[in-house]
C-alpha positions in Angstrom: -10.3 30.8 -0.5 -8.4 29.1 -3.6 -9.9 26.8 -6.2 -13.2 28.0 -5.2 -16.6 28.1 -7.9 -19.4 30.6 -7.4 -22.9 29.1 -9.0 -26.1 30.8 -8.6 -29.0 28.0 -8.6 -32.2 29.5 -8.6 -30.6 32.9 -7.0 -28.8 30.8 -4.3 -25.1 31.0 -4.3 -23.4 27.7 -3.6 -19.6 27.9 -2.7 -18.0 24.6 -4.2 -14.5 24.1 -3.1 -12.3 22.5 -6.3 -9.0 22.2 -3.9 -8.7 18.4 -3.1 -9.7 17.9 -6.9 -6.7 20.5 -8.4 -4.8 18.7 -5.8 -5.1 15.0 -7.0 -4.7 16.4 -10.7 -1.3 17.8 -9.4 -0.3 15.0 -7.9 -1.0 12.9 -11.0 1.3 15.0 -13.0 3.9 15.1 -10.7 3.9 11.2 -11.0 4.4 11.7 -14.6 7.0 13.5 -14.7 10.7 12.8 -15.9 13.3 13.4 -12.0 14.7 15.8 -14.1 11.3 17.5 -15.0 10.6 17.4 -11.2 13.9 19.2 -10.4 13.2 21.8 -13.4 9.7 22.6 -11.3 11.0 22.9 -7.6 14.1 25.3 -9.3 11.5 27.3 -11.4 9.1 27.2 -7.9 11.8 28.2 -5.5 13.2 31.3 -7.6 9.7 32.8 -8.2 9.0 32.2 -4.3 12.4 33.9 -3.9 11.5 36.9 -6.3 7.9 37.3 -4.6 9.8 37.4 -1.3 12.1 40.4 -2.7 9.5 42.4 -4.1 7.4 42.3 -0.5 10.6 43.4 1.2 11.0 46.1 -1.3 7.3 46.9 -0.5 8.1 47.0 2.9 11.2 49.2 3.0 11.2 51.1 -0.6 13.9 53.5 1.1 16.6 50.4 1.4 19.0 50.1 -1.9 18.9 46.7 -3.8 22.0 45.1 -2.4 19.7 45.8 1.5 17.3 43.9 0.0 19.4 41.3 -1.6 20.6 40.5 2.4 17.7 40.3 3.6 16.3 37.9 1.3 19.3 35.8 1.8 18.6 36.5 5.3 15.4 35.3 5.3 16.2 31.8 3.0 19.0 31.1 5.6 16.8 30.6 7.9 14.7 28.3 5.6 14.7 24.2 7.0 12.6 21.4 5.9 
């Protein structure tokens, strides 16, 4: 699980979950930001989602040449609604 803390207290092992607090910290500094700081995020957030998806098609079919894979990630973004 994400945002998760392991403690030992005397040799028990509590699980705290740290999500809904990293997720109200996000949220604050979303607020804070510029519209153009926002934009620079969800640009930078959407290429590296795009680059992740290439490199687990390339995983997937490491016989295909890079303009395969190129179509298929624009494949799979065309597909892509809200």
């Amino acid at each position: 699980m994400p945002w998760l803390e392991l403690s030992t207290i005397r040799d028990t092992l509590i699980c705290v979950d740290h999500a809904s607090e990293a997720r109200e910290a996000q949220i604050s500094r979303f607020r804070q930001m510029t519209p153009g700081e926002r934009w620079s995020a969800a640009r930078d957030l959407y290429w590296s989602v795009r680059r992740l998806k290439e490199a687990f098609i390339r995983q997937q079919h490491p016989d295909w040449s890079n303009d395969q894979v190129a179509a298929a990630v624009r494949e799979a973004f065309s597909r892509v609604r809200d």
